[in-house]
C-alpha positions as CSV (number, residue, x, y, z in Angstrom):
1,X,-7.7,-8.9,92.2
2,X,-7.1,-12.1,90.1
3,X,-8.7,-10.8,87.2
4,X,-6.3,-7.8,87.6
5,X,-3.7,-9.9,88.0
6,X,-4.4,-11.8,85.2
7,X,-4.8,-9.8,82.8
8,X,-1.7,-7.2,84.0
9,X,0.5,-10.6,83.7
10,X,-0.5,-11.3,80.3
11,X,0.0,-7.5,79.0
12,X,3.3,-7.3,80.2
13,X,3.9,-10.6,78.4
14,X,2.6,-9.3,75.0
15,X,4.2,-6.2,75.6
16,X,7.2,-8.0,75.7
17,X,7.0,-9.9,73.2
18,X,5.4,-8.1,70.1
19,X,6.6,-4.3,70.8
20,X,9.6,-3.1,69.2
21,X,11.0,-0.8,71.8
22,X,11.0,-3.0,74.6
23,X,14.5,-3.9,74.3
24,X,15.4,-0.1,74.6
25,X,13.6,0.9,77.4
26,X,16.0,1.5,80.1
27,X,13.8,3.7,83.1
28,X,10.6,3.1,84.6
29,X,9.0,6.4,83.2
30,X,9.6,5.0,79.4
31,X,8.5,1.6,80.5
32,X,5.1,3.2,81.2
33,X,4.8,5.8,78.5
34,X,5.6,3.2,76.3
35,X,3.1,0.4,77.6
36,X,0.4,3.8,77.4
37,X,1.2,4.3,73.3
38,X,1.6,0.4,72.7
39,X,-2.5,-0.2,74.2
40,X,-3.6,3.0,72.7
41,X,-2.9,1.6,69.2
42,X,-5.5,1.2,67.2
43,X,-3.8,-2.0,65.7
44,X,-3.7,-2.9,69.5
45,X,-6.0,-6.2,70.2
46,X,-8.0,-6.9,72.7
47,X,-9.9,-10.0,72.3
48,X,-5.9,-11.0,72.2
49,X,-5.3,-9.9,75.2
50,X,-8.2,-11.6,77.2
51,X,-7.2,-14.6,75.0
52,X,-4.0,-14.7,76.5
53,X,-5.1,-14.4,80.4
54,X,-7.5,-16.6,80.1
55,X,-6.7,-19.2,77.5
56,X,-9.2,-20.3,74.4
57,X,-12.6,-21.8,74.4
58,X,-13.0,-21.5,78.3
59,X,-10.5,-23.9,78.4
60,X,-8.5,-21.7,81.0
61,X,-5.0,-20.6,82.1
62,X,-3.3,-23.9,81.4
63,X,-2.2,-26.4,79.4
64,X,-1.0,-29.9,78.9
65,X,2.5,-31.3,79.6
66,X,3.7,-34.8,78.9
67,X,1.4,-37.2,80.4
68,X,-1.5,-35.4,81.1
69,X,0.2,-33.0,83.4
70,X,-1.0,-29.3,83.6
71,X,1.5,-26.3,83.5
72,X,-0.5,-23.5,85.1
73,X,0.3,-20.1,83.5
74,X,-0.1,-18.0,86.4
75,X,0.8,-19.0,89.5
76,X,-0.9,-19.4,92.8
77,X,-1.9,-17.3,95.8
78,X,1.2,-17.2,98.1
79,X,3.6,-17.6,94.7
80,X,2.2,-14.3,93.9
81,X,2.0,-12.6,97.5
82,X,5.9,-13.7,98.0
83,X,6.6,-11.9,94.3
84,X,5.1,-8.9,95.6
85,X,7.0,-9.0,99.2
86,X,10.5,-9.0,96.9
87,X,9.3,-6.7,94.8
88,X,8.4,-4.3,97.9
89,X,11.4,-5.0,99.4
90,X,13.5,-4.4,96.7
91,X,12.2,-1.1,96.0
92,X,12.2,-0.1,99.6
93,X,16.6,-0.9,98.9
94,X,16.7,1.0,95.7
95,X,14.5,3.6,97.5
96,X,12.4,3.7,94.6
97,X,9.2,4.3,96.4
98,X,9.5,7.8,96.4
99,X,8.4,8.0,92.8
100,X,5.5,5.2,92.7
101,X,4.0,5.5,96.2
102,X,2.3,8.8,97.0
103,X,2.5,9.2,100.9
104,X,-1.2,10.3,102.7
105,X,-1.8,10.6,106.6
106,X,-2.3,7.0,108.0
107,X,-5.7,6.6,109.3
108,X,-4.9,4.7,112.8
109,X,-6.0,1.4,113.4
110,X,-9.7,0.7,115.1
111,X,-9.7,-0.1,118.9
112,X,-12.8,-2.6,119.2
113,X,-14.6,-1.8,122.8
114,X,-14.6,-5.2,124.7
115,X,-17.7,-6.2,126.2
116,X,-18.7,-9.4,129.2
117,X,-21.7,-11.5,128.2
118,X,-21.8,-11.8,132.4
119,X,-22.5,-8.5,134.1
120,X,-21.2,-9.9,137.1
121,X,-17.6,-10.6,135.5
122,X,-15.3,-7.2,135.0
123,X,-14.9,-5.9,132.0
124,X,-11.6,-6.0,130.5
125,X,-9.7,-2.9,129.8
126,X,-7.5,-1.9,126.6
127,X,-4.9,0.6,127.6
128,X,-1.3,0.3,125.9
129,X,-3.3,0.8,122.8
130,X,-5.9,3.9,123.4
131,X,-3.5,6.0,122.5
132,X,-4.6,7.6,119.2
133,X,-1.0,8.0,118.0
134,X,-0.2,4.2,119.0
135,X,-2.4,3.1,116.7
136,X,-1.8,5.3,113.8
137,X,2.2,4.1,114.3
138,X,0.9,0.6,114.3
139,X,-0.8,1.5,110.9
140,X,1.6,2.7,109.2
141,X,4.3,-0.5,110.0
142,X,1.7,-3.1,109.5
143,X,1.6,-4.6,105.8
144,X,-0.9,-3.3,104.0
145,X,-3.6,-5.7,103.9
146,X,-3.9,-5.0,107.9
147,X,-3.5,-1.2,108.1
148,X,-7.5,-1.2,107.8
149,X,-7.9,-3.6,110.4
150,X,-9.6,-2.9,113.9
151,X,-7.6,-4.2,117.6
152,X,-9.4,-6.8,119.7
153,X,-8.0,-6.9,122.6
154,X,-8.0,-11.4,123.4
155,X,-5.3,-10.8,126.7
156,X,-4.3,-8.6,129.5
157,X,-2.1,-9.5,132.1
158,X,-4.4,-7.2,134.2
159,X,-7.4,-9.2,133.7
160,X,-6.3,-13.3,132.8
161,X,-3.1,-13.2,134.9
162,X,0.4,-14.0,134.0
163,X,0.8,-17.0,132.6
164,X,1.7,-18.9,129.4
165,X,-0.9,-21.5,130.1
166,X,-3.7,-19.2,129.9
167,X,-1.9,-16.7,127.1
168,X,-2.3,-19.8,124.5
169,X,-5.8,-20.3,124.9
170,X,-6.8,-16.8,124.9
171,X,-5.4,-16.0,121.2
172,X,-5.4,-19.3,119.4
173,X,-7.8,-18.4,117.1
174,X,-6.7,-15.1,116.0
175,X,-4.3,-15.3,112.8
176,X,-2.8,-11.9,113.5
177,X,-1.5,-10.7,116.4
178,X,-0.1,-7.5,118.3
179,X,1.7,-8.0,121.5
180,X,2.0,-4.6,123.8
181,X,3.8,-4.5,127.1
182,X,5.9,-2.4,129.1
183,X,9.7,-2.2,130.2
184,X,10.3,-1.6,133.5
185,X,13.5,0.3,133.3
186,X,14.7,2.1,136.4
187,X,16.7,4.8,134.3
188,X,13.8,5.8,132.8
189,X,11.1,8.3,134.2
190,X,8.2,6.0,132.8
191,X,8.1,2.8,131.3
192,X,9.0,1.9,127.6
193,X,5.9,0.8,125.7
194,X,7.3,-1.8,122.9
195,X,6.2,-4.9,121.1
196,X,5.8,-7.8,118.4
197,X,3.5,-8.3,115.5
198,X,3.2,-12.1,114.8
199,X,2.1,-12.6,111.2
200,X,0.9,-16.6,112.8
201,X,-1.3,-17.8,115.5
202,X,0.6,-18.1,118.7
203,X,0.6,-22.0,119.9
204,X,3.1,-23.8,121.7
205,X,5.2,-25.6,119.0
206,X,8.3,-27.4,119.1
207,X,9.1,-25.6,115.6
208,X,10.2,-22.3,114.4
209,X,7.0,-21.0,112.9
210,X,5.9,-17.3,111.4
211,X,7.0,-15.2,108.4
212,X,9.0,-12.4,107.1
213,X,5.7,-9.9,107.8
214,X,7.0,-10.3,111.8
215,X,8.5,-7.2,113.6
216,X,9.6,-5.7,116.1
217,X,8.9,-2.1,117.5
218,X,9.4,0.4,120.3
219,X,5.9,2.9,120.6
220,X,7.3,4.9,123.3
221,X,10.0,6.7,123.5
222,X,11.2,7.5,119.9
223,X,8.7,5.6,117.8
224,X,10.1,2.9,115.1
225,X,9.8,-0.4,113.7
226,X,12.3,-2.7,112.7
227,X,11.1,-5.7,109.9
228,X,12.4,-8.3,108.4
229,X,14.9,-8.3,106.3
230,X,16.7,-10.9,104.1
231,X,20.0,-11.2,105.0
232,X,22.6,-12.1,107.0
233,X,24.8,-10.6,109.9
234,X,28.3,-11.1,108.0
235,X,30.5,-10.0,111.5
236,X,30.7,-13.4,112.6
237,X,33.1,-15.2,111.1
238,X,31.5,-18.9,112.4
239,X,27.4,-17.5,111.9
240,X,29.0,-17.0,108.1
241,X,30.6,-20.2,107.4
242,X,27.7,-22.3,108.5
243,X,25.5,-21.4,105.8
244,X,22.4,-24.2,107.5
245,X,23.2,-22.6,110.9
246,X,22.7,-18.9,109.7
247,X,19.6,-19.7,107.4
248,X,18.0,-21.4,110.5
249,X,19.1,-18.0,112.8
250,X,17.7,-15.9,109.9
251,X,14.5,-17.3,110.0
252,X,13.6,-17.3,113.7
253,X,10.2,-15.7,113.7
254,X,8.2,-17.2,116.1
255,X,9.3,-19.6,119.1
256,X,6.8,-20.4,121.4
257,X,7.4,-23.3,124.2
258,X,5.7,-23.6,127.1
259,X,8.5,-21.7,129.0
260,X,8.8,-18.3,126.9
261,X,7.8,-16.9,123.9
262,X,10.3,-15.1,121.2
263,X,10.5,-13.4,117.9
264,X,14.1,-13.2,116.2
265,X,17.6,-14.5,117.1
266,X,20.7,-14.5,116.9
267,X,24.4,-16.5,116.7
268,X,24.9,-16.5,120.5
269,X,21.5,-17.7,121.5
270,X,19.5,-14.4,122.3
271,X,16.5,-12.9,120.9
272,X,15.1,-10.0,119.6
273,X,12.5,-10.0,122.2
274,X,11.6,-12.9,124.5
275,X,8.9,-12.9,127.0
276,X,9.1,-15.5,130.0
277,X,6.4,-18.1,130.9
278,X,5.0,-15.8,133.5
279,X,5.5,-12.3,131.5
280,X,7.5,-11.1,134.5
281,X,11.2,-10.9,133.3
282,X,11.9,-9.8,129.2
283,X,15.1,-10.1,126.7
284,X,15.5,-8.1,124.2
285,X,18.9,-7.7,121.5
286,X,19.9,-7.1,118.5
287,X,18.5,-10.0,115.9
288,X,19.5,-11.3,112.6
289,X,17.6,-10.2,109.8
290,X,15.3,-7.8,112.1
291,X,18.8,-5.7,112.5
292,X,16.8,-3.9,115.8
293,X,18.4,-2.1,118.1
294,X,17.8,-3.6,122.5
295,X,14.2,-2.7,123.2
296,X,15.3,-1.7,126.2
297,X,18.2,0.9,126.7
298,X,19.9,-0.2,129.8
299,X,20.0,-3.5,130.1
300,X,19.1,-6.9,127.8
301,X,17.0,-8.4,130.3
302,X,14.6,-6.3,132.0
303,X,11.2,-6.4,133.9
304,X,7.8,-6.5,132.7
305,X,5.1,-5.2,133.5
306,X,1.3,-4.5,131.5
307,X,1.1,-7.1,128.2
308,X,-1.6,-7.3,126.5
309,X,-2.4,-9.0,123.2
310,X,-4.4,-7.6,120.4
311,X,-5.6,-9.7,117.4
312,X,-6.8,-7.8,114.5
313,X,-10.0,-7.9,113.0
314,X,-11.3,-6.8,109.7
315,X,-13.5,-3.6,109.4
316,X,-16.2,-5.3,107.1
């Protein structure tokens, strides 16, 4: 992927600067046919190219400033992974992924079987996600780096009990989570089967923690996700004024204390989902930048009942 990168950066930059008809290119589809006639030149130049992504004489991608200092020509990991995050979501607003993204069935996510090293100790069960259909939903709203991945399921409430305490330990380690549980609603027939994908480890911290890959979702009934996105609720008058305030809001991934965990708020103090320290009682409204409708349908605090906790895992 780096060399790709490298060397798509450093066409586009030639491109740019030593074709003619740049300048008057006004759609994608010229853009491209275009770039396709400039490199099929025969006056087109190679060793030029690989000159220009990787610098002269194995001396690399950078080069002096001042007193010594380097100027790096291409920038680093998460520079580049927060480019390609805009970039997605600005095509997702112009609804320009139509044309560039060709849509296939989504192969649903693994369910890894869990075993007991002690054959005297139950084995603990996944249920919220054997569903078939779960997973493929979960597939399809995780980023793309994950939609591969397989479920491990780390906690049950079945099987560790309810408690924050023991919730911590069990999924420290995994980077990337899925939280499952149900809504015990009395107006509905069956419970609602909703959820949380943490993009962080889940720890108690006394800071706001996570990124803009969080979201929120609702499995069962009606199926749909609700991500991040960058902006602010403008209805409120005093979350608009205080632009500190409303940033702060915005970005409310992850809260974890060692009362209740949460994923999004909002000006007057509720979250888009908020579990408490025993998993018994749950919050749910409408949150800044995830824009998601209640999780449950009747009523913003609701009981709980099965949670468990997936981390994913990748297939090679």
């Amino acid at each position: 992927l780096k060399v790709i990168y490298r060397f798509g950066i450093a066409l586009l930059d030639l491109f740019k600067n030593e074709s003619a008809v740049f300048q008057m290119i006004a759609r994608n589809d010229e853009f491209w046919a275009a770039l396709r006639i400039w490199t099929h030149d025969p006056r087109f130049n190679f060793e030029h190219l690989v000159s220009r992504a990787y610098g002269n004489h194995g001396r690399g991608p950078s080069r002096r400033f001042g007193r010594g200092r380097k100027i790096r020509r291409f920038p680093r990991r998460p520079v580049i992974s927060r480019i390609i995050k805009m970039e997605n979501a600005r095509l997702a607003e112009e609804g320009e992924f139509e044309e560039i993204v060709h849509k296939e069935p989504v192969k649903p996510l693994g369910l890894i079987e869990p075993v007991t090293k002690d054959p005297m100790h139950e084995k603990i069960k996944a249920i919220l996600a054997q569903p078939v259909e779960t997973r493929r939903y979960l597939a399809e709203w995780l980023p793309l780096s994950l939609s591969l991945s397989n479920m491990n399921l780390l906690y049950s409430t079945n099987h560790h009990g309810r408690l924050l305490e023991i919730f911590y330990p069990a999924v420290k380690r995994a980077k990337h989570t899925i939280v499952i549980f149900e809504i015990l609603d009395k107006s509905q027939a069956k419970p609602t089967i909703a959820g949380m994908y943490a993009s962080q480890a889940w720890r108690e911290s006394p800071r706001v923690y996570g990124d803009g890959e969080c979201m929120l979702f609702r499995l069962d009934p009606k199926p749909k996700c609700w991500k991040w996105r960058p902006r602010v609720n403008i209805d409120d008058a005093d979350f608009e004024e205080n632009s500190t305030k409303a940033i702060a809001i915005l970005e409310q991934f992850m809260v974890s204390t060692r009362n209740f965990i949460s994923m999004g708020g909002s000006p007057d103090g509720s979250s888009g989902l908020r579990l408490n320290e025993d998993f018994t009682k749950g919050e749910s409204s409408a949150a800044a930048g995830f824009d998601n409708e209640p999780l449950c349908s009747s009523d913003s605090v609701f009981d709980v009942g099965l949670v468990e906790v997936y981390g994913l895992v990748s297939p090679w």
